[in-house]
Backbone bond lengths (Angstrom), bond angles and torsions (degrees), N, CA, C in turn:
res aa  C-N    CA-C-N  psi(-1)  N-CA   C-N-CA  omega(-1)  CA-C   N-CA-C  phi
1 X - - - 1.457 - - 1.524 110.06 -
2 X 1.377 125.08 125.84 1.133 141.78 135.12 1.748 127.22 -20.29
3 X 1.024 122.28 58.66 1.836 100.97 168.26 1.654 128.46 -108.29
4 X 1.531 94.53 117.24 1.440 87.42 -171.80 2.142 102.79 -92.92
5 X 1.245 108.57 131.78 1.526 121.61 179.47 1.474 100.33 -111.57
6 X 1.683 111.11 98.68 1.471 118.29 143.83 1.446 125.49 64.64
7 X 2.192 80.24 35.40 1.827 74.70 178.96 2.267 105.70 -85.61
8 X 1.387 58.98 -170.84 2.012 57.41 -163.61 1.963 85.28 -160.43
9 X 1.440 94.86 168.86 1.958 112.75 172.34 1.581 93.12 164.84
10 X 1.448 84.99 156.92 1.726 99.25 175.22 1.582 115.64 -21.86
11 X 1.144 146.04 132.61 1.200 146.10 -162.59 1.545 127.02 35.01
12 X 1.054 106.09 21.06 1.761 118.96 151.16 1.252 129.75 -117.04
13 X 1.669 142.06 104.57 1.074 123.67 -172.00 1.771 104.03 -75.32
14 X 1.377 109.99 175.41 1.232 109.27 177.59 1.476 130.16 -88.58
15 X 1.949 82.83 119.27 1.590 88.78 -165.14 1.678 108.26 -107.68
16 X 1.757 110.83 169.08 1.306 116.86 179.57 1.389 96.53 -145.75
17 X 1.349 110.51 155.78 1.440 116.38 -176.53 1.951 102.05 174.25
18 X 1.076 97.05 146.42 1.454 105.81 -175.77 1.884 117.34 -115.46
19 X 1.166 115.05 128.30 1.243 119.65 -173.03 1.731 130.29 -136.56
20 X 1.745 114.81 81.90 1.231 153.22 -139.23 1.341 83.81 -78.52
21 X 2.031 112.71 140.32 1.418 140.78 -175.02 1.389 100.64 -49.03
22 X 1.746 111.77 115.41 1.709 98.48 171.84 1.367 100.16 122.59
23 X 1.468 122.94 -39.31 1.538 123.89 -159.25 1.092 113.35 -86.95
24 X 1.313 113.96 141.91 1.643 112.58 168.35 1.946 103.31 -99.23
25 X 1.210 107.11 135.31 1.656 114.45 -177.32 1.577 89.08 -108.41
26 X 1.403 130.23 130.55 1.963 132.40 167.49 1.603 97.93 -94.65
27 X 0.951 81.55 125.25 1.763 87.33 171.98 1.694 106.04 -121.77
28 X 1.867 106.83 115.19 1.216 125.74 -169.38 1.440 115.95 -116.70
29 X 1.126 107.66 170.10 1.751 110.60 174.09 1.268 90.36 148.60
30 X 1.876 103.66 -169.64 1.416 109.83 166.70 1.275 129.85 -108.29
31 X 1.353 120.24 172.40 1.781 112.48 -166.14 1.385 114.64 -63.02
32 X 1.024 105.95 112.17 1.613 121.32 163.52 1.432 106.71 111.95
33 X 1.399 116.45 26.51 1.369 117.54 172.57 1.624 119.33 -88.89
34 X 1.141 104.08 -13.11 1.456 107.98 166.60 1.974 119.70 122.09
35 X 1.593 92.52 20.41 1.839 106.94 -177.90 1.971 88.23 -72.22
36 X 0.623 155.45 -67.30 1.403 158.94 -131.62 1.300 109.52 -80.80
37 X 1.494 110.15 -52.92 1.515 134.24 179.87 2.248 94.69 -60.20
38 X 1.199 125.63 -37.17 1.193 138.60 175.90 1.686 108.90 -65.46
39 X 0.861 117.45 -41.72 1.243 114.94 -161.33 1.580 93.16 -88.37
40 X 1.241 112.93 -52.70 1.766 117.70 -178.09 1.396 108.54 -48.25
41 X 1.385 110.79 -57.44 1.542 120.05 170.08 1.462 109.07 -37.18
42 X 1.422 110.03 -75.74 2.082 95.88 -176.01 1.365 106.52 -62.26
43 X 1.630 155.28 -3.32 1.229 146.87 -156.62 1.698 79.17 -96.59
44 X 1.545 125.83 -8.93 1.864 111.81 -139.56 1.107 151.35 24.67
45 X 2.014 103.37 38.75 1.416 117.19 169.50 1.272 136.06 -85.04
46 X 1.570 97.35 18.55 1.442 101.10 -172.91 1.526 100.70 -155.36
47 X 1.386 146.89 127.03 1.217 130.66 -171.61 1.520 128.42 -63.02
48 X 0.880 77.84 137.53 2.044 87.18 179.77 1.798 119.07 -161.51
49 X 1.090 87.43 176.09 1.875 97.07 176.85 1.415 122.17 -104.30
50 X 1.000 107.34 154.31 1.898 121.98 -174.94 1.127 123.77 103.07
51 X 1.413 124.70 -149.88 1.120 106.69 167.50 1.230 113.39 -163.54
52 X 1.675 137.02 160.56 1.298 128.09 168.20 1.746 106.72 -126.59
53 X 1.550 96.73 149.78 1.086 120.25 171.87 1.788 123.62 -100.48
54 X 1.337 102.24 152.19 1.726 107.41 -179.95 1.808 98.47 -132.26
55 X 1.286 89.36 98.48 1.782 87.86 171.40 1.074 104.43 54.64
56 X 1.498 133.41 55.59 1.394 150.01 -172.83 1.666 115.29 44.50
57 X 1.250 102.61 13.06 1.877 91.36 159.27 1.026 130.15 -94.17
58 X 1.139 139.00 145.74 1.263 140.46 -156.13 1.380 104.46 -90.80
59 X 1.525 151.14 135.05 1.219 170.81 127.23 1.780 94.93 8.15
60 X 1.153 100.42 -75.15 1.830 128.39 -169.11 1.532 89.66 -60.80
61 X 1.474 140.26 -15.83 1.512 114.17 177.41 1.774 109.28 -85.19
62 X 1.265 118.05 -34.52 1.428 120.43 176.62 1.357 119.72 -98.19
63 X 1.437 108.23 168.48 1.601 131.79 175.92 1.719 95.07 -38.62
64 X 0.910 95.17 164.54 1.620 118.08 171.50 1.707 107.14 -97.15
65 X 1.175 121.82 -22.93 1.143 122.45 172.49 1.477 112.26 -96.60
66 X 1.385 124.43 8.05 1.388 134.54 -164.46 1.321 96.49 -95.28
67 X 1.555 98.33 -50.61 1.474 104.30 -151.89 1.458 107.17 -89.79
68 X 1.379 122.83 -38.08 1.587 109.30 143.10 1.049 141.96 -43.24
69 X 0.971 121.19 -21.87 2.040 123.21 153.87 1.478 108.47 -73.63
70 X 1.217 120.66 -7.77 1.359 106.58 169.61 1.786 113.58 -122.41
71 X 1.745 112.92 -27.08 1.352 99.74 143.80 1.849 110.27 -116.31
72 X 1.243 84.06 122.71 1.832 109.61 170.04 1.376 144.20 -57.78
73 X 1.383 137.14 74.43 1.673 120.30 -151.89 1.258 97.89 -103.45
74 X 1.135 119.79 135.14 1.941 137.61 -178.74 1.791 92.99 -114.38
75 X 1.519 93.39 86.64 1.418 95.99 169.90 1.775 101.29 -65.49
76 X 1.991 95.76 153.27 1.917 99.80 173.35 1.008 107.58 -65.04
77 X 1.179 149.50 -23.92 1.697 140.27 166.08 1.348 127.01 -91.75
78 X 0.726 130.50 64.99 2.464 127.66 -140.50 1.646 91.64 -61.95
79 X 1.095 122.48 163.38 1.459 153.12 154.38 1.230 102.83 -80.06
80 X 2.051 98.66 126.71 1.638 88.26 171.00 2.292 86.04 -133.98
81 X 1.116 96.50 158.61 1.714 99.64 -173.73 1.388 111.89 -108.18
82 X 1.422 125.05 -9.16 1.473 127.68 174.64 1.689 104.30 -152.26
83 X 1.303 92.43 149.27 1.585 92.26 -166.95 1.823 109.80 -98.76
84 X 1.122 89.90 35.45 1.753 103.11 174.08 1.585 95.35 -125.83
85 X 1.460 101.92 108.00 1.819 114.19 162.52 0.955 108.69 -5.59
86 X 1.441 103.86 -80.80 1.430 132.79 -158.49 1.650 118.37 -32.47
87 X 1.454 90.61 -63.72 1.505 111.18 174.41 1.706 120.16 -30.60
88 X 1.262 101.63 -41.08 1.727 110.75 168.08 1.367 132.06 -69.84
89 X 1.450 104.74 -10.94 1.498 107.99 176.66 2.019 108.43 -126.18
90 X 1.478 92.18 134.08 1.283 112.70 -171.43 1.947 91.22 -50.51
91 X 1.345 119.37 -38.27 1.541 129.61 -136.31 1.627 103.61 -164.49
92 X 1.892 113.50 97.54 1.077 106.76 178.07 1.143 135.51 -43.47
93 X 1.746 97.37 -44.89 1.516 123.55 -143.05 1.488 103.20 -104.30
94 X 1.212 138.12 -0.73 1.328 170.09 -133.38 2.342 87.87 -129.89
95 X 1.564 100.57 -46.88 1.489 110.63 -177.11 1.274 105.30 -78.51
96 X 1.466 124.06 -42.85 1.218 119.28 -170.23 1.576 126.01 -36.50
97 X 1.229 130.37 -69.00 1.667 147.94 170.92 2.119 94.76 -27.33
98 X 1.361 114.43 -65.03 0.871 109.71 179.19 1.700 120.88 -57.00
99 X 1.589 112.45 -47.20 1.354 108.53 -171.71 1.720 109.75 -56.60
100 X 1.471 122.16 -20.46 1.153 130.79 161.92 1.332 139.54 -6.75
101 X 1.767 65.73 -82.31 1.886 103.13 -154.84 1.672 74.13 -85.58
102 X 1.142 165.35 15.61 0.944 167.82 -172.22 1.487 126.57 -130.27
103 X 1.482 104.16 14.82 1.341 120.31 -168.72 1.649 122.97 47.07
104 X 0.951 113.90 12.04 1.541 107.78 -161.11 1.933 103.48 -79.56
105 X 1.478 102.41 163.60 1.485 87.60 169.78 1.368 136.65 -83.71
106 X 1.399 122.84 151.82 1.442 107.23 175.59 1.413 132.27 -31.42
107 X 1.346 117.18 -65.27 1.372 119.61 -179.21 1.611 102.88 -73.79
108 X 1.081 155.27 -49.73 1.343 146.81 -172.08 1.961 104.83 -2.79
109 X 0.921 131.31 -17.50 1.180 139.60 171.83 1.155 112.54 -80.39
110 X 1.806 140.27 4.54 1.148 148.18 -176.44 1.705 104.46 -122.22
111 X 1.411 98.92 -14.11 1.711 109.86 -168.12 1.947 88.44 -74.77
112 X 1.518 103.26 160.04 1.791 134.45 152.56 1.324 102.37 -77.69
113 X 0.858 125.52 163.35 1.791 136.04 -175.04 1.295 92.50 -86.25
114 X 1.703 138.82 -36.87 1.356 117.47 171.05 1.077 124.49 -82.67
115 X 1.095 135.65 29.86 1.089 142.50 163.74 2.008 123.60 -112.07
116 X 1.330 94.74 -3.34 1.772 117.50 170.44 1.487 112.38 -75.91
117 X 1.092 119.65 116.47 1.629 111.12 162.17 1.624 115.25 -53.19
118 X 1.092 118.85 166.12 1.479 119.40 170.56 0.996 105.49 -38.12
119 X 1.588 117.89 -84.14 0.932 152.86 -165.13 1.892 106.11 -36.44
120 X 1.310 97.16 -23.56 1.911 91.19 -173.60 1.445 97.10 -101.43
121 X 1.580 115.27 -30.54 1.661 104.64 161.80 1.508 126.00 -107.39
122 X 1.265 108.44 40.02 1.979 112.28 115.60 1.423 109.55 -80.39
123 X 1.108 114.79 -53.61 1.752 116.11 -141.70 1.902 93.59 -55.09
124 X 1.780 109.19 -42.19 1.789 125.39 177.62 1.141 105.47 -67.42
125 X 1.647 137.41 -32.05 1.629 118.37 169.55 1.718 102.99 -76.09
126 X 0.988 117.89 -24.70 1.729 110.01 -174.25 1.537 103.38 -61.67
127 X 1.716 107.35 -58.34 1.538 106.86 167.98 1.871 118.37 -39.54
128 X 1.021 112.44 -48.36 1.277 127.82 -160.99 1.748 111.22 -74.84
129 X 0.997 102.82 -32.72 1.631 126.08 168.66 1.762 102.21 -82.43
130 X 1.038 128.20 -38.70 1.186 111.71 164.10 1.392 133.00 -94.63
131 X 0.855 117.76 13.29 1.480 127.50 174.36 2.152 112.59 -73.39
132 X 1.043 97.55 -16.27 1.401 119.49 -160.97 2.200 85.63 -100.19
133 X 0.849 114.99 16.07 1.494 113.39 -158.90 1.611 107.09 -11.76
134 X 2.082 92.54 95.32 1.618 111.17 161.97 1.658 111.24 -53.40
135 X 1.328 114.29 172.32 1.185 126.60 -170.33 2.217 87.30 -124.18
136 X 1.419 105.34 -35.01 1.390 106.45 166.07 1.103 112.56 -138.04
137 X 1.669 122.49 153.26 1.009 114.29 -179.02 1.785 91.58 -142.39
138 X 1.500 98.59 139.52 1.345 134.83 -158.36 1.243 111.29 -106.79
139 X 1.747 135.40 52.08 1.543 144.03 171.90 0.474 105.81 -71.15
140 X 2.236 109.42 125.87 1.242 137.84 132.91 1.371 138.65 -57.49
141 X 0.924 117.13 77.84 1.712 120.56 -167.56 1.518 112.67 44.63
142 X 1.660 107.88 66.72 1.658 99.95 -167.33 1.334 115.57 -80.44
143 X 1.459 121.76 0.19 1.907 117.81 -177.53 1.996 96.82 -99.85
144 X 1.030 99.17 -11.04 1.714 98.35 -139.18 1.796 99.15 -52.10
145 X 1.410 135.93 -1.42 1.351 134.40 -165.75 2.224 97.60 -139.98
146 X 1.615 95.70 27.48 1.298 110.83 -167.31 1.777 100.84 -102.81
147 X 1.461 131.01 146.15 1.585 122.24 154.42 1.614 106.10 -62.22
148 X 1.403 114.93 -153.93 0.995 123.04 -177.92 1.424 109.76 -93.15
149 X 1.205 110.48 -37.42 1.329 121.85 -174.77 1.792 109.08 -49.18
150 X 2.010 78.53 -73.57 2.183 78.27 172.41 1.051 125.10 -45.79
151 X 1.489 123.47 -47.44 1.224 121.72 -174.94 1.807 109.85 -61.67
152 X 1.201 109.34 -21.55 2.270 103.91 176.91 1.581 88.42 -65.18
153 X 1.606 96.04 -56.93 1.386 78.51 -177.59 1.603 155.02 -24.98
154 X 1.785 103.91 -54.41 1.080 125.29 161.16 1.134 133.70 -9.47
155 X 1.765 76.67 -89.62 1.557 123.65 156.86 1.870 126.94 -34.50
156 X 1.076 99.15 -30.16 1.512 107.26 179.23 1.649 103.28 -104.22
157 X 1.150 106.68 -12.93 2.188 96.95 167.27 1.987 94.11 -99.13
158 X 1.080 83.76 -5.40 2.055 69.37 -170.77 2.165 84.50 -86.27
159 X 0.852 122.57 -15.84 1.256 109.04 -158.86 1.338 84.54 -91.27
160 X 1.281 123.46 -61.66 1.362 116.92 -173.83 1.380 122.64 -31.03
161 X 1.476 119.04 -51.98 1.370 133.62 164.75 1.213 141.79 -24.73
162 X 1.924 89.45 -50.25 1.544 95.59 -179.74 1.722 95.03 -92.85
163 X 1.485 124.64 -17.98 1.314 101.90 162.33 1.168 140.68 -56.20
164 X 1.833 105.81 -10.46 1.543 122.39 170.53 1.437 100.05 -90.06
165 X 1.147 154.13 -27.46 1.288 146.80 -153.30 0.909 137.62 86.57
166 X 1.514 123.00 42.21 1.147 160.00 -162.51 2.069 99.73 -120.94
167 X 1.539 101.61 132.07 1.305 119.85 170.92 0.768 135.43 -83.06
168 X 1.427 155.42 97.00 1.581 149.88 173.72 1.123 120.91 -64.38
169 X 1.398 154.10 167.04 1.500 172.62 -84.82 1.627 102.93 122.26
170 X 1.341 163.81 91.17 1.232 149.95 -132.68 1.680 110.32 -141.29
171 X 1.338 130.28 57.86 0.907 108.75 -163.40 1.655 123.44 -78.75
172 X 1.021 117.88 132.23 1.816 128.64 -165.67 1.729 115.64 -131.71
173 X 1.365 101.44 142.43 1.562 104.05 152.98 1.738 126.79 -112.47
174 X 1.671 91.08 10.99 1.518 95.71 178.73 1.555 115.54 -112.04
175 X 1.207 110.89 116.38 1.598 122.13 -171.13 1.417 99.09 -47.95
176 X 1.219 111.03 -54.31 1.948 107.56 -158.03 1.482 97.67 -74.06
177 X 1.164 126.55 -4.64 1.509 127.86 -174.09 1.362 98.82 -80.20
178 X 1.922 107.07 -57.79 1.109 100.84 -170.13 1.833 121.95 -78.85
179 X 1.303 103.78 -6.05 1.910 105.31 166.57 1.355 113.30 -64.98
180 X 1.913 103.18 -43.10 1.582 105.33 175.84 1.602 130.59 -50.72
181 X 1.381 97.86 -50.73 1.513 110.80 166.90 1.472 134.27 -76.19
182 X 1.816 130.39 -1.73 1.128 103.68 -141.87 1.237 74.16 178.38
183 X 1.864 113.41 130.62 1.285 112.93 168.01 1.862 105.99 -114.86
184 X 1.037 116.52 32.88 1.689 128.97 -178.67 1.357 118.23 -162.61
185 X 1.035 115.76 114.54 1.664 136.66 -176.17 1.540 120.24 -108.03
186 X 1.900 101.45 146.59 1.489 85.17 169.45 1.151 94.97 -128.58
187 X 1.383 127.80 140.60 1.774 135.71 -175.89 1.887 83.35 -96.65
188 X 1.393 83.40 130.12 1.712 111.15 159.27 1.084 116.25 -131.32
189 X 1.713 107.59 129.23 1.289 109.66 -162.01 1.736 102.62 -144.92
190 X 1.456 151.22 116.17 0.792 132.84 -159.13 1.742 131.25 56.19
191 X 1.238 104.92 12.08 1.737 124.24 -177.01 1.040 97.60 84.40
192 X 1.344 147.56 6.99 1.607 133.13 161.36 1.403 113.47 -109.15
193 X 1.438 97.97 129.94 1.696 117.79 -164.88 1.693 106.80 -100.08
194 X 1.174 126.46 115.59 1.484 138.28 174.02 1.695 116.95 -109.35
195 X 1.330 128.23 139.55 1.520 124.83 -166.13 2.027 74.97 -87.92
196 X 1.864 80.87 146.87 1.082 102.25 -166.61 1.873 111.38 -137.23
197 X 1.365 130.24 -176.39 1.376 91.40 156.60 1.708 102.68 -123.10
198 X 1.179 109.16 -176.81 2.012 124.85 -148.66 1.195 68.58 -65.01
């Protein structure tokens, strides 16, 4: 289980909320109300106060790089450090099964990162973020530059996930997205987060 206790930073008031093995939580509002600034905050990439727990460990006892391999944030724009695919994955072929079920194309593993639509690098940081098998994972609007198609897609490895026991963080501006995924919401609105419904 997920519990975040009273984190807070410049444009977040201090929030708490709990999020049980399996669940998807939608986190809604409008742009620039403070869903993004939330998610960075529990990843601890950005300074702030409070604290979160993983199965009662505390955030503040491990590495910062620890605890992101076990909770995961897929910022909406990903970071990439070399403009050869490849370079990002420990193990092409290890990606393949996923790039799949993910519609992506076969060779896309021969592509430069400028040469990826958005849309194919989210779908390669989602792979890439899971390769590290999170225990949560903390999405920033990961379909939002997706067709319909990719985005079922998504949607159908995110389900699988939490059928493994895996946590979502979901951030969305599409209601039916977030009913599909997620039977508990938190509306953020002005940096204050209230349970809401999908």
């Amino acid at each position: 289980m997920l519990s975040v206790r009273d984190i807070s930073r410049p444009g977040l008031e201090p929030t708490s909320f709990e999020v049980a093995d399996g669940e998807c939580l939608a986190l809604r509002g409008p742009s620039g109300a403070g869903k993004s600034l939330l998610l960075r905050a529990i990843a601890d990439l950005d300074p702030n106060a409070g604290e979160a727990f993983l199965d009662g460990v505390a955030r503040s006892s491990v590495s910062g790089p620890s605890w992101r391999r076990r909770v995961a944030y897929l910022a909406a724009e990903p970071g990439w450090w070399s403009q050869r695919l490849a370079d990002h994955f420990t193990d092409w072929h290890a990606v393949a099964p996923l790039a799949e079920a993910l519609r992506l194309p076969e060779d896309i593993g021969d592509k430069t990162v400028r040469l990826l639509s958005t849309g194919e690098r989210q779908r390669l940081a989602l792979i890439r973020a899971l390769l590290v098998n999170p225990r949560v994972l903390l999405l920033d609007e990961p379909t939002a530059a997706l067709d319909e198609a990719a985005t079922e897609a998504v949607e159908q490895l995110a389900k699988e996930l939490l059928d493994g026991g895996v946590s979502i963080l979901w951030v969305t501006h599409d209601r039916s997205q977030a009913q599909r995924m997620a039977r508990r919401a938190l509306r953020i609105e002005d940096g204050r987060a209230s349970e809401a419904a999908p």
